[in-house]
C-alpha positions as CSV (number, residue, x, y, z in Angstrom):
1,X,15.7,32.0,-23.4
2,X,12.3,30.6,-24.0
3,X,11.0,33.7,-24.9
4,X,13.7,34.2,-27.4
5,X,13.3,30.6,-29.3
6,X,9.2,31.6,-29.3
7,X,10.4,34.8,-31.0
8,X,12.2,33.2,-33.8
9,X,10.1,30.5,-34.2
10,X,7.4,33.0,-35.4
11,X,9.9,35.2,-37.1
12,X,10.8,31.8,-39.1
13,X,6.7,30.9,-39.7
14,X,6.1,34.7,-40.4
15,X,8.7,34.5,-43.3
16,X,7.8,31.1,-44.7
17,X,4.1,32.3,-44.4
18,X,5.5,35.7,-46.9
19,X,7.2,33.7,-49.0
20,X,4.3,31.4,-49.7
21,X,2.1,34.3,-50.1
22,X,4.6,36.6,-52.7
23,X,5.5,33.1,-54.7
24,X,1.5,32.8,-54.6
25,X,0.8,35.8,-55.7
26,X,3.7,35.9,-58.5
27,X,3.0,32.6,-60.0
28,X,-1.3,33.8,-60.1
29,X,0.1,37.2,-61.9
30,X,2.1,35.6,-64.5
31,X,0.0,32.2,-65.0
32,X,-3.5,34.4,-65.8
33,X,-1.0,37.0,-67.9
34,X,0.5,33.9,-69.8
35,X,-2.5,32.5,-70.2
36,X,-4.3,35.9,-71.7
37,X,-1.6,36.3,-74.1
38,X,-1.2,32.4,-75.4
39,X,-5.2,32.4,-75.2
40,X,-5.6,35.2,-77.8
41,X,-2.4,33.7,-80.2
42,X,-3.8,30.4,-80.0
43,X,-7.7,31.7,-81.1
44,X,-5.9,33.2,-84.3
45,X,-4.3,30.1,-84.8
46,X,-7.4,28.1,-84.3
47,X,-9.0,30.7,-86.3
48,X,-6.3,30.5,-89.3
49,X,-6.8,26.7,-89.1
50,X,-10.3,26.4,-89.8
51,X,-10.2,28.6,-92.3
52,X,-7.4,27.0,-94.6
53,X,-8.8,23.6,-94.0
54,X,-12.1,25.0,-95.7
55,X,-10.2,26.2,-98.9
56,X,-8.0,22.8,-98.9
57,X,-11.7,21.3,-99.2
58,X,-13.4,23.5,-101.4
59,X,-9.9,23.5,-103.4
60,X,-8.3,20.2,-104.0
61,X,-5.9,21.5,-106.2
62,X,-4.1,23.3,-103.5
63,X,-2.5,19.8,-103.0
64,X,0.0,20.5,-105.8
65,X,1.2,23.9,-104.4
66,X,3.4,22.4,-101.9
67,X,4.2,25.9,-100.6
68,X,6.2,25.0,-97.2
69,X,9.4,24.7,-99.6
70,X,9.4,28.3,-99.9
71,X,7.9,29.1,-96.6
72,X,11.2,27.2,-94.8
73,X,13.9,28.9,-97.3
74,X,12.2,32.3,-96.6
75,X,12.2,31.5,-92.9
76,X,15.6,30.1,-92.8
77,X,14.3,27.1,-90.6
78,X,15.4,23.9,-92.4
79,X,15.9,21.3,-89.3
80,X,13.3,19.1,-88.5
81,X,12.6,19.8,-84.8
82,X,9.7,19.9,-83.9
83,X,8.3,19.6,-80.2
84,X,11.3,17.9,-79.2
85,X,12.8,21.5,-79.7
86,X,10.8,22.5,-76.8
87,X,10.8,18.8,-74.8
88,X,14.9,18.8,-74.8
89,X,14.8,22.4,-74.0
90,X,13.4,22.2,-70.9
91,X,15.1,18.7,-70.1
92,X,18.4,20.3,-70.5
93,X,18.1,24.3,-69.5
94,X,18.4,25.5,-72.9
95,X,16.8,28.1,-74.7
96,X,13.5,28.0,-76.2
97,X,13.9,30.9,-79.3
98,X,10.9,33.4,-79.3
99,X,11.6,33.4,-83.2
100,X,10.0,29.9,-83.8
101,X,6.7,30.8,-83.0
102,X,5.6,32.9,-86.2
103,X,7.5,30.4,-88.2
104,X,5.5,27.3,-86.4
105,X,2.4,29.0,-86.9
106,X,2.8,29.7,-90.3
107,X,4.4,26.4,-91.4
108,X,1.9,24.5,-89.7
109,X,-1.0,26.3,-91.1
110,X,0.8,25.6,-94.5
111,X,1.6,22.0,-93.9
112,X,-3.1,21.9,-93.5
113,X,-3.3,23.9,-96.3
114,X,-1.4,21.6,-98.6
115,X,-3.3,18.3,-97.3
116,X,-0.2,17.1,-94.8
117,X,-1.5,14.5,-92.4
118,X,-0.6,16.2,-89.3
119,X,-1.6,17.7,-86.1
120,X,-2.2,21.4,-84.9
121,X,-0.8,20.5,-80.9
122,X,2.9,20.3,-81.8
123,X,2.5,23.9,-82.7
124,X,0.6,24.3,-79.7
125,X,3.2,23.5,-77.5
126,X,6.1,25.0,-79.4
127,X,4.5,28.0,-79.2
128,X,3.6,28.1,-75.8
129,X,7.0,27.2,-75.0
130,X,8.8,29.8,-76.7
131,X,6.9,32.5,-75.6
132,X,6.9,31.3,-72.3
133,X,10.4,31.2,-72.5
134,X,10.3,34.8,-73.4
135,X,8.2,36.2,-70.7
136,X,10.8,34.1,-68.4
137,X,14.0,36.3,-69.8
138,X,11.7,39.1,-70.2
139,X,11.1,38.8,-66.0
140,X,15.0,37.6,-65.5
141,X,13.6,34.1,-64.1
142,X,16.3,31.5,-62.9
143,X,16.1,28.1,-64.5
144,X,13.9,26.6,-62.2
145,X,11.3,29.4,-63.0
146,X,11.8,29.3,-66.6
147,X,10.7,25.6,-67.0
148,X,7.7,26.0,-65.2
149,X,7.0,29.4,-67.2
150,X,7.1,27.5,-70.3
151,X,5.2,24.8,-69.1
152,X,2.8,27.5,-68.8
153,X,2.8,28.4,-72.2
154,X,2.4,25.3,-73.5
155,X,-0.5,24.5,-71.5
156,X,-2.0,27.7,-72.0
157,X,-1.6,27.3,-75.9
158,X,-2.9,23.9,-75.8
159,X,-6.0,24.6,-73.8
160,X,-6.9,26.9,-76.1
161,X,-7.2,24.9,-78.9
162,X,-8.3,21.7,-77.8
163,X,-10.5,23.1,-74.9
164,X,-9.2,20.8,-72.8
165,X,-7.7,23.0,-69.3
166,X,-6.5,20.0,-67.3
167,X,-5.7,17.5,-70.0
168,X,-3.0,20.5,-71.1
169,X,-1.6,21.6,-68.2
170,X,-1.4,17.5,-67.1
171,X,-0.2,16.9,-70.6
172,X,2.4,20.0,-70.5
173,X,3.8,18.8,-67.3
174,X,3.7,14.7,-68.2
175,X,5.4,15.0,-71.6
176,X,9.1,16.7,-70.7
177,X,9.9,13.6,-68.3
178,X,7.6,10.5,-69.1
179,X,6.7,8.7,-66.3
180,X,7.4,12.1,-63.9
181,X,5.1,14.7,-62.6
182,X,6.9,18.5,-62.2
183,X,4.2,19.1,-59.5
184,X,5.6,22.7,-58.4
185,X,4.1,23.5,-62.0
186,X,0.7,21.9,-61.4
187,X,-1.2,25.1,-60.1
188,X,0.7,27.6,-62.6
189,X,0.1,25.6,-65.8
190,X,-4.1,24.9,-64.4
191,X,-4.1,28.5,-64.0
192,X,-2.5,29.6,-67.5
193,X,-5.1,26.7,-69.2
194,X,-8.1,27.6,-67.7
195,X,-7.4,31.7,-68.8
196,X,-6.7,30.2,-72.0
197,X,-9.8,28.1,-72.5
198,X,-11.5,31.1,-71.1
199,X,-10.3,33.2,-73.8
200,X,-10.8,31.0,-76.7
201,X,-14.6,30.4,-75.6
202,X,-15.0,34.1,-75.4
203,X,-14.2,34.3,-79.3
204,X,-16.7,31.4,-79.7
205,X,-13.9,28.3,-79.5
206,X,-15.7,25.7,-78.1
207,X,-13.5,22.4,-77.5
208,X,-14.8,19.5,-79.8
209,X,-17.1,16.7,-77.8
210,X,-18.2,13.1,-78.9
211,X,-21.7,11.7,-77.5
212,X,-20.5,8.1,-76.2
213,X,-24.0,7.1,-76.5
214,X,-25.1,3.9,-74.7
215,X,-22.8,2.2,-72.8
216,X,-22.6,-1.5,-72.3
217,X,-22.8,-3.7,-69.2
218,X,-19.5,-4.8,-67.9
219,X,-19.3,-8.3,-68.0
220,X,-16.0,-10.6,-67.2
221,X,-16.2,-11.8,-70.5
222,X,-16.5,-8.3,-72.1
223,X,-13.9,-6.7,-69.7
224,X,-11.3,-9.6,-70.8
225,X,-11.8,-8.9,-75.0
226,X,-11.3,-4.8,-73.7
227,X,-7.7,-6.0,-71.7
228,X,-6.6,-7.9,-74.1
229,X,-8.2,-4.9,-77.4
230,X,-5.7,-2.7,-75.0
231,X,-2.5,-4.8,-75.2
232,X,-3.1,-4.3,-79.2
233,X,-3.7,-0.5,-79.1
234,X,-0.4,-0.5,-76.9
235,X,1.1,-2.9,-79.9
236,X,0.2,-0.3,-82.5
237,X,1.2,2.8,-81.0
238,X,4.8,1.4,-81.1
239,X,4.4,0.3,-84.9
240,X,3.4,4.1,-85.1
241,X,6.2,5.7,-83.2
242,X,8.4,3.0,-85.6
243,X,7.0,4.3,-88.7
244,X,7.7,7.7,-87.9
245,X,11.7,7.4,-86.7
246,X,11.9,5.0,-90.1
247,X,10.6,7.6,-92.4
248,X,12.4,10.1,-90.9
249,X,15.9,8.2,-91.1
250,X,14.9,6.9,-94.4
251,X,14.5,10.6,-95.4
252,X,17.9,12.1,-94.1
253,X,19.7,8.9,-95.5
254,X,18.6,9.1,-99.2
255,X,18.0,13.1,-99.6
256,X,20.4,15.3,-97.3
257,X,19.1,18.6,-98.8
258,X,16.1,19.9,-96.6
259,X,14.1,21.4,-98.9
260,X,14.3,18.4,-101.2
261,X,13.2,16.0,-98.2
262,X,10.2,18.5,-97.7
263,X,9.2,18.4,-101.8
264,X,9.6,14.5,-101.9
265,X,7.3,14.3,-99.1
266,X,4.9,16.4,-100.9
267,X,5.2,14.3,-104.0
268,X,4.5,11.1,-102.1
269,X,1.2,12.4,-100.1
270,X,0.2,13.2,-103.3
271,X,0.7,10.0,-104.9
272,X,-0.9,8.1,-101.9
273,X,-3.9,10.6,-102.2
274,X,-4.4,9.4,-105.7
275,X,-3.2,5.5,-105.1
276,X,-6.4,5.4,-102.5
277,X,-8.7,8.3,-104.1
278,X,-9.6,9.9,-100.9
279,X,-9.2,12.3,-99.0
280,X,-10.1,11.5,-95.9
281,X,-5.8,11.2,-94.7
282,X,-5.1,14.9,-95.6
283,X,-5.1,17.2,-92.8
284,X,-6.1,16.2,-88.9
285,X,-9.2,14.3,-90.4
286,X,-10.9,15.1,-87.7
287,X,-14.7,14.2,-89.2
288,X,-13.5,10.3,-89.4
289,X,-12.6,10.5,-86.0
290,X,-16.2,11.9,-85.3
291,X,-17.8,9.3,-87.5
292,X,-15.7,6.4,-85.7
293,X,-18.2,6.9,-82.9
294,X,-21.3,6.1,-85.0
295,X,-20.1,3.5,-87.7
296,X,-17.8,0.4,-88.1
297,X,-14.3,1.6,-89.8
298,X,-12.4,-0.8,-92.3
299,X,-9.6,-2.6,-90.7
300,X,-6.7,-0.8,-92.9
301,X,-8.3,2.9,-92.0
302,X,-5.4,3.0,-88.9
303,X,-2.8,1.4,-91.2
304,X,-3.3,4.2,-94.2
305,X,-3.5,7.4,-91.5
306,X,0.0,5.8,-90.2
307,X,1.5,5.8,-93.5
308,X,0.3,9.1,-94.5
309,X,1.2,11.0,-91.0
310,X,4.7,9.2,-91.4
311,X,5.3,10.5,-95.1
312,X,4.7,14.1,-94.4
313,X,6.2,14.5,-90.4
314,X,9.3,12.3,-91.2
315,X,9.6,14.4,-94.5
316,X,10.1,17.8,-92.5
317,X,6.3,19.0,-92.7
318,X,5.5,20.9,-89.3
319,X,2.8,19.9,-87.4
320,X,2.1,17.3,-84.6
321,X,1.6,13.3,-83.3
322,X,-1.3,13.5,-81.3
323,X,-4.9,14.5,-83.4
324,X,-3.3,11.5,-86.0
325,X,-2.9,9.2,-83.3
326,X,-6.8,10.2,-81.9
327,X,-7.3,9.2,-85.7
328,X,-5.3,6.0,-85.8
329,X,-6.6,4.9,-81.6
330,X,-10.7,6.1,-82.8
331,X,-10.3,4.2,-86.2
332,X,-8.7,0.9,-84.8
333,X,-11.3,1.1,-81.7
334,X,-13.9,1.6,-84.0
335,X,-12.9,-1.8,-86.3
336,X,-12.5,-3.8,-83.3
337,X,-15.7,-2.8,-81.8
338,X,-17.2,-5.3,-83.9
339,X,-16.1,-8.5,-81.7
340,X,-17.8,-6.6,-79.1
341,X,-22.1,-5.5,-78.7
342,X,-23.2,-2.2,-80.6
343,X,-23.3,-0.8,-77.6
344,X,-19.5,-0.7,-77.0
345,X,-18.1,0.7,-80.2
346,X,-17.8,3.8,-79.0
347,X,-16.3,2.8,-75.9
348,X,-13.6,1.4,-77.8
349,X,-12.8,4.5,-80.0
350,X,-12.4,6.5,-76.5
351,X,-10.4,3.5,-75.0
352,X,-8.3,3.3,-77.5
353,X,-7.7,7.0,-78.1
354,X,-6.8,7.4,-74.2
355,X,-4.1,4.4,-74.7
356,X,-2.4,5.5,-77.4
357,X,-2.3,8.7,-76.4
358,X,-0.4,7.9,-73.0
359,X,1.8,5.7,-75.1
């Protein structure tokens, strides 16, 4: 009788020892493919990016085009989803269609071409979630499988643009449930990134750095004007995440037609890019956020990138939350770094940026 238990005992280990190993093995297969494939897209995308952001500079008239009118009839894509499309997917088991990739990518490069004050990571992670999605179907994955699969992608993507592995696949796995890690995903969605990042820097993608410089002594009294600088950056995320659900129900109340929302919007960046006579709020605007780690910024800087980001996402633009809210987080950091020594302003900037961000 003992000999039998002994028996089964190892027949049980052996199997949970196979099962580890072929779920291993499986996950390390389709993480590294995942993470090829979204590593290549997202290099063209990063690609595409840089180079209509040089022709919106070199061609301010561009601004007038307003082109994403006629991009979203053509497509057939007039509801304003964006990553919530892939967030509620996930959250409720539904499908991710492989169709919205192409027409992210494209609107979103035309929302930057045009001047929209947006982000390129909510195409990021639209795209990595639909195509992760597909490779799910594609392998006949249960549901279970499939959310960690697009996870996957959406890391994958992610890292490949920002060049930032575990901050995407943390990111990736952090956004569909705030406040929950899906940790079953943790090594899958590392693995896809890091291929990712691997790729992009192979095509000369290098993710963008800022120097700190000198960094102050922690004092009581300095550590106090930082807790209570974060309570603020906490306070203006929300006025942020306000001005964007306003505009956008503001938009659907007064103008039910899609493609009108869309024009209007254009219109109105294009007032507000006149009113002020910059253009320093068109696109990610990421040389203010470089130049935020150098020199003082104005204390309405934050205030004007909200206002513009809320005009063109709530108006049906395509593109994403989080390089405007680096902006806004660098920008207020930046102003408020002058109740503190020299020597923390760019502390503040990178504070500030990390607590909206989480917001």
């Amino acid at each position: 009788m003992k000999t039998n238990f002994n028996t089964d005992e190892i027949k049980v280990v052996l199997h949970r020892l196979m099962f580890a190993v072929t779920t291993f093995i499986k996950w390390l297969a389709c993480s590294v493919v995942c993470g090829v494939v979204l590593g290549l897209i997202g290099t063209f995308f990063y690609k595409l990016l840089g180079l209509v952001t040089v022709f919106r500079e070199t061609n301010p008239w561009i601004l007038f085009g307003l082109p994403v009118v006629l991009c979203y009839r053509l497509a057939g894509e007039t509801r304003n989803t964006g990553t919530n499309l892939v967030i509620t997917a996930i959250q409720s088991n539904d499908e991710v269609p492989v169709h919205v990739a192409p027409l992210i990518i494209l609107s979103t490069l035309l929302t930057h071409l045009c001047g929209g004050s947006a982000g390129r990571e909510g195409a990021a992670l639209q795209v990595g979630g639909s195509l992760g999605n597909f490779f799910a179907k594609l392998l006949h994955f249960d549901d279970k499988d499939t959310r960690i699969m697009i996870m996957c992608g959406m890391s994958a993507c992610f890292s490949a643009l920002f060049g930032t592995p575990i901050a995407a696949a943390v990111f990736s796995m952090e956004v569909i449930s705030v406040g929950v890690m899906y940790y079953a995903a943790l090594v899958p969605c590392v693995v896809s990134a890091l291929t990712a990042q691997s790729i992009a820097k192979y095509f000369g993608i290098a993710g963008t750095h800022f120097a700190l410089g000198e960094l102050p002594d922690f004092t009581i009294a300095s550590g106090g004007k930082m807790l209570l600088m974060s309570v603020l950056f906490a306070c203006v995320s929300i006025l942020f995440c306000v001005a964007l659900h306003t505009a956008s129900r503001l938009y659907t109340t007064y103008f039910e037609n899609p493609f009108i929302r869309i024009f209007i919007a254009g219109l109105l960046v294009i007032v507000l890019r006149f009113i002020f006579q910059t253009t320093d709020f068109l696109g990610a605007g990421a040389p203010v956020i470089a130049s935020s780690f150098t020199a003082r910024c104005a204390w309405y800087v934050f205030l004007l990138k909200i206002l513009f980001t809320s005009v063109t996402l709530g108006g049906g633009f395509k593109g994403g939350e989080i390089v405007p809210t680096l902006f806004i987080g660098a920008t207020l950091g930046s102003f408020l770094s002058g109740f503190l020594p020299p020597a923390a302003w760019s502390v503040c900037s990178a504070v500030s940026q990390t607590v909206r961000l989480h917001h």
